[in-house]
C-alpha positions in Angstrom: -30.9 109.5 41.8 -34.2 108.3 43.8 -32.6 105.6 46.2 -33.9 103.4 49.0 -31.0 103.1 51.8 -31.6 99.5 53.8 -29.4 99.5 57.0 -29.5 99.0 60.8 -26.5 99.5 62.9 -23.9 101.7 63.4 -21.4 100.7 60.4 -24.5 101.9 58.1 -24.8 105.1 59.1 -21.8 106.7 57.2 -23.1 105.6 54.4 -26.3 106.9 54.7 -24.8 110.5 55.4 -22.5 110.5 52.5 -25.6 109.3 49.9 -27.4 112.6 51.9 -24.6 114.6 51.4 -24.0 113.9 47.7 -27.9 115.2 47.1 -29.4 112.3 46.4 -33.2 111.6 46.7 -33.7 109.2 49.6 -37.3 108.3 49.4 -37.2 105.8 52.2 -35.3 104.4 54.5 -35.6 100.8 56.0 -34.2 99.6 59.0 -34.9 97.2 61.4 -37.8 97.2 64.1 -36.9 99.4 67.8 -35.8 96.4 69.9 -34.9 96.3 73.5 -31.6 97.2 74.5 -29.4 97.7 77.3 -29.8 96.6 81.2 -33.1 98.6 81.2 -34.4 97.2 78.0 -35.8 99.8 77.3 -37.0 100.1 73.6 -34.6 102.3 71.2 -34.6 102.6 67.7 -31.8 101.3 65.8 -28.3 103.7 64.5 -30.0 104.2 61.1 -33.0 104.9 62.3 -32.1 107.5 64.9 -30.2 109.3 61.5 -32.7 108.9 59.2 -35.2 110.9 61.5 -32.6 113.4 62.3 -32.3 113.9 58.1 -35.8 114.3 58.3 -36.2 111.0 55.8 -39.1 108.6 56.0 -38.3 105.7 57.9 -40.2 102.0 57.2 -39.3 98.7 59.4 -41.0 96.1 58.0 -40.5 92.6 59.9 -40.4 90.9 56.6 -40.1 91.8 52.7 -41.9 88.7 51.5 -45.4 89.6 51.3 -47.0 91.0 48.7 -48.0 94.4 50.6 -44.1 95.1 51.3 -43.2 94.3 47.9 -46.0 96.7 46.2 -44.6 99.5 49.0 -41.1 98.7 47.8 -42.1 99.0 44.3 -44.0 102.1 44.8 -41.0 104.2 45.8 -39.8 104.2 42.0 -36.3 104.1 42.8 -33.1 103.9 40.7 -31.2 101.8 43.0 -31.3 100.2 46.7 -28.7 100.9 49.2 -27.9 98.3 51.4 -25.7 98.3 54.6 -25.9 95.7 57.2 -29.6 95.8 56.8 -30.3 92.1 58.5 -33.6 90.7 56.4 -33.7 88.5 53.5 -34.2 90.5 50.1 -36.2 88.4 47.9 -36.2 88.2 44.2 -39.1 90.8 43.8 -37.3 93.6 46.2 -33.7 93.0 44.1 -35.1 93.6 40.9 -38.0 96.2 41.9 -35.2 99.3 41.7 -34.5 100.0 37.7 -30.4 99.7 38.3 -30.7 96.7 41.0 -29.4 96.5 44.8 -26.2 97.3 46.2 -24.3 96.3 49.0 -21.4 97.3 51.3 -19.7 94.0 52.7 -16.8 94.4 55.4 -14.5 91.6 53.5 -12.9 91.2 50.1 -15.1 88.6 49.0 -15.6 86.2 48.4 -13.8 85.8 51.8 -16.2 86.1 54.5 -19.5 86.0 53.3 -21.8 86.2 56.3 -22.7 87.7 59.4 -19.3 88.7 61.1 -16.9 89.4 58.5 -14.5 92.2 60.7 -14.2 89.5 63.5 -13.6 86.4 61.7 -11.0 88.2 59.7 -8.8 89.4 62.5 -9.8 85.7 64.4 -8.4 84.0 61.7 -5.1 86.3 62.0 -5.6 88.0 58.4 -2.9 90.6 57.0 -5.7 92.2 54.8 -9.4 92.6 54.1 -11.2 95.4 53.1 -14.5 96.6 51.2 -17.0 94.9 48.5 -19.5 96.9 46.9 -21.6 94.2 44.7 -24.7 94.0 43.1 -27.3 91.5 44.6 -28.6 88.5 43.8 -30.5 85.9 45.7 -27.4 84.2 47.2 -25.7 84.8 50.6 -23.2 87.5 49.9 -22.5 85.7 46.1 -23.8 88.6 43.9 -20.6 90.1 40.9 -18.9 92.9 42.4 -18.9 96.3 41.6 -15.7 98.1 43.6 -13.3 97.1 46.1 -10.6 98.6 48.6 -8.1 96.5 49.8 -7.0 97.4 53.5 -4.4 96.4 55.6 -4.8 94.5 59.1 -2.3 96.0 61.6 -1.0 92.9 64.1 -2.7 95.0 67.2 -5.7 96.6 65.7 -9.3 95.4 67.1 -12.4 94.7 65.7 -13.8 98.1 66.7 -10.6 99.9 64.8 -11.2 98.0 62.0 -15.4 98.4 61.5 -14.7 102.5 61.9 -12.2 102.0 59.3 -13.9 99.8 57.1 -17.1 101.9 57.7 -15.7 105.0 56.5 -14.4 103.4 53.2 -17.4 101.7 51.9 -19.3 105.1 52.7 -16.7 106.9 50.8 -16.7 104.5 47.8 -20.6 103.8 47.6 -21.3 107.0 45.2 -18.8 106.4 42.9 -20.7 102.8 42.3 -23.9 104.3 41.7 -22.6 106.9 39.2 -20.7 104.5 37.6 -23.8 102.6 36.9 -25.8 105.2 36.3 -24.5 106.0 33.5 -23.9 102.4 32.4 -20.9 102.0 32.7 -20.9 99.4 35.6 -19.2 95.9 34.5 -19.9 93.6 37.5 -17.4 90.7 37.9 -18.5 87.3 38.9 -17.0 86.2 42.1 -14.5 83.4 41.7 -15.5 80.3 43.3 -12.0 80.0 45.2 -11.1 80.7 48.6 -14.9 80.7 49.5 -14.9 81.6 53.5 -18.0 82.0 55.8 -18.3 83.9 58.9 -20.8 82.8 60.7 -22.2 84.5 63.5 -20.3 85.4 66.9 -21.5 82.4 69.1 -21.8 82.7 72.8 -20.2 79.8 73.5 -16.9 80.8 71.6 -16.3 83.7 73.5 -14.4 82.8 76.4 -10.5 82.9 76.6 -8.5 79.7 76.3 -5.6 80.1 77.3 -4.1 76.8 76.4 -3.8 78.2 73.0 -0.8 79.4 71.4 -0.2 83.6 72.2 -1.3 84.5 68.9 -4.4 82.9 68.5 -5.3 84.0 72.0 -4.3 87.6 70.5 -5.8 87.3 68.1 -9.4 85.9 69.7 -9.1 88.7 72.0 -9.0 91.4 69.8 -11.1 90.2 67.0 -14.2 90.6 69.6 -12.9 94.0 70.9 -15.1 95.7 71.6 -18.5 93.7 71.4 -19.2 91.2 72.2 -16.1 90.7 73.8 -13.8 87.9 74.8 -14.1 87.2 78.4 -12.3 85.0 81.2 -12.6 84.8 85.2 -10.5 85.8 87.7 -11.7 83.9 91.5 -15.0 83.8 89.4 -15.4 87.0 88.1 -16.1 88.0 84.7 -13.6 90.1 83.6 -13.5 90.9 79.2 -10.3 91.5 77.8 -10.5 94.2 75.3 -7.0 94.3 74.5 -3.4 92.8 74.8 -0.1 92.6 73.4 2.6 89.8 73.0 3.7 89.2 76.1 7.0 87.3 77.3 7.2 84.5 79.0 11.0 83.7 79.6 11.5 79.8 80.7 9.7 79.2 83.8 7.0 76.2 83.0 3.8 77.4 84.1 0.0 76.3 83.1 -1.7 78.6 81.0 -3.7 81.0 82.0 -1.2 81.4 85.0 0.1 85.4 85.6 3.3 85.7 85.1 4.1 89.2 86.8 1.9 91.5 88.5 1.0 93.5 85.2 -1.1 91.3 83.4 1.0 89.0 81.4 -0.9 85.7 81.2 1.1 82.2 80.2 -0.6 80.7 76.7 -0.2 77.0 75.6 2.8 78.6 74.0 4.2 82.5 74.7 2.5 84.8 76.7 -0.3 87.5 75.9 -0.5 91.0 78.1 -3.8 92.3 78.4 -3.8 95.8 78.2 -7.4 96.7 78.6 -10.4 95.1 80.2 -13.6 95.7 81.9 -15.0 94.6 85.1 -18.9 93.6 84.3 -21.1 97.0 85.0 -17.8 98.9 84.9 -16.7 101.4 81.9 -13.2 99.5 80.1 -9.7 100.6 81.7 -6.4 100.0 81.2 -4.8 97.1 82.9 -2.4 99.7 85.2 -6.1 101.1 86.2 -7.4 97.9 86.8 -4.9 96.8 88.9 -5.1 99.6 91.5 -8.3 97.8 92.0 -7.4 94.3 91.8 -4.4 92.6 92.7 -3.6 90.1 90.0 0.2 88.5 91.6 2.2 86.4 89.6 1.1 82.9 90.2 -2.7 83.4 90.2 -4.7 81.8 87.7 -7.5 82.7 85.2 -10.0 81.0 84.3 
């Protein structure tokens, strides 16, 4: 088939390789425009992008689809079908129905459960037992179009956000071609979704990233690893930032302490009610460590507070 893959980060570029690998014709490739990253801000191009060139596939980054230039260079590729992974611009109703078999899109969530921006961490936030992978086709709604495939996956109680994306990553790569042969050959019966148990998850705020410790352990837990790795729950210690990339159930016994208070000298932290234990976390500028690690370089006793 003559496809157009639409991606940006990371969690696309499986996806991409496996559509390569089954010998399809990928006659473009759009991604999103180099932006600055890291401390040096220096400009780099995006995960897709980096791939794409490697492939040796053209590469387009438009900053919008809406005008009539992008839509006649959308149109001109002739493709079967549209790929689209994590992409990040609007696809209006020209660019959905310029491919003859439609668009069609990986989500990170059983929908319609966490449409949006940050399915993976909203889902292990919330404390979820199970998510797993959408293929739909697309319509003009946010994450509403009838689905195609899915692949139910469990959530372990201690897996992170990062765990999950690699594994989610790898499924909807995996599953992607059988979606296209299936309709290919029309055989495709889309379902509508149902409109229960409609969930949004909205994009990883700033302001919602910092530890509270006055809530119970497992929603602490649960905060903590649902932003593991990026971008990362975070709390102070004497007024350092310190992220907490993991942690455990931790026990408290019956002393009455504030939380946020250490309870021993290997990183067991009173909640509003039980105890979390970190087990990883990264000084700022530092690479992540384990908490034993850590500790050789900072004391934490029992009795000191965090912030």
């Amino acid at each position: 088939m003559r496809l157009i893959f639409m991606g940006t980060p990371d969690f696309a570029v499986p996806t991409l390789l496996e559509l390569a690998v089954a010998g399809h014709e990928i006659v473009g490739v759009y991604t999103r425009m180099p932006m600055p990253a890291d401390r040096d801000l220096e400009i780099k191009p995006t995960p897709v992008e980096r791939e794409a060139r490697r492939l040796g596939l053209p590469v387009l980054t438009p900053t919008t689809l809406r005008t009539d230039e992008a839509v006649a260079t959308f149109r001109a590729h002739k493709a079967d079908a549209a790929v689209v992974v994590a992409y990040g611009l609007i696809l209006p109703k020209p660019i959905l129905e310029a491919p003859r078999l439609g668009c069609f899109n990986v989500h990170a969530s059983l929908l319609p459960r966490w449409r949006g921006a940050a399915p993976i961490n909203r889902a292990i936030m919330a404390g979820d037992k199970k998510t797993g992978i959408t293929i739909m086709k697309m319509d003009e709604g946010l994450d509403t179009g009838p689905i195609v495939r899915t692949k139910q996956v469990g959530i372990k109680c201690n897996m992170t956000a990062g765990e999950l994306h690699d594994v989610l990553a790898r499924i909807g790569a995996a599953r992607m071609p059988m979606a296209l042969r299936t309709a290919n050959r029309g055989k495709a019966q889309p379902t509508p979704q149902s409109d229960q148990e409609v969930t949004y998850a909205e994009k990883i705020s700033k302001n919602e990233t910092r530890v509270d410790w006055t809530k119970p352990w497992d929603k602490v837990h649960n905060h903590i690893r649902g932003l593991s790795s990026f971008p990362s729950a975070w709390f102070e210690i004497a007024g350092v930032r310190i992220k907490a990339l993991g942690s455990r159930r931790g026990r408290r016994g019956k002393k009455k302490v504030s939380p946020g208070t250490a309870l021993d000298d290997h990183l067991t932290i009173a909640c509003g009610d039980g105890a979390v234990r970190l087990t990883q976390v990264q000084r700022a500028g530092r690479q992540p460590m384990a908490a034993e690690e850590f500790l050789r370089g900072t004391k934490v006793e029992p009795g000191a507070r965090l912030a």
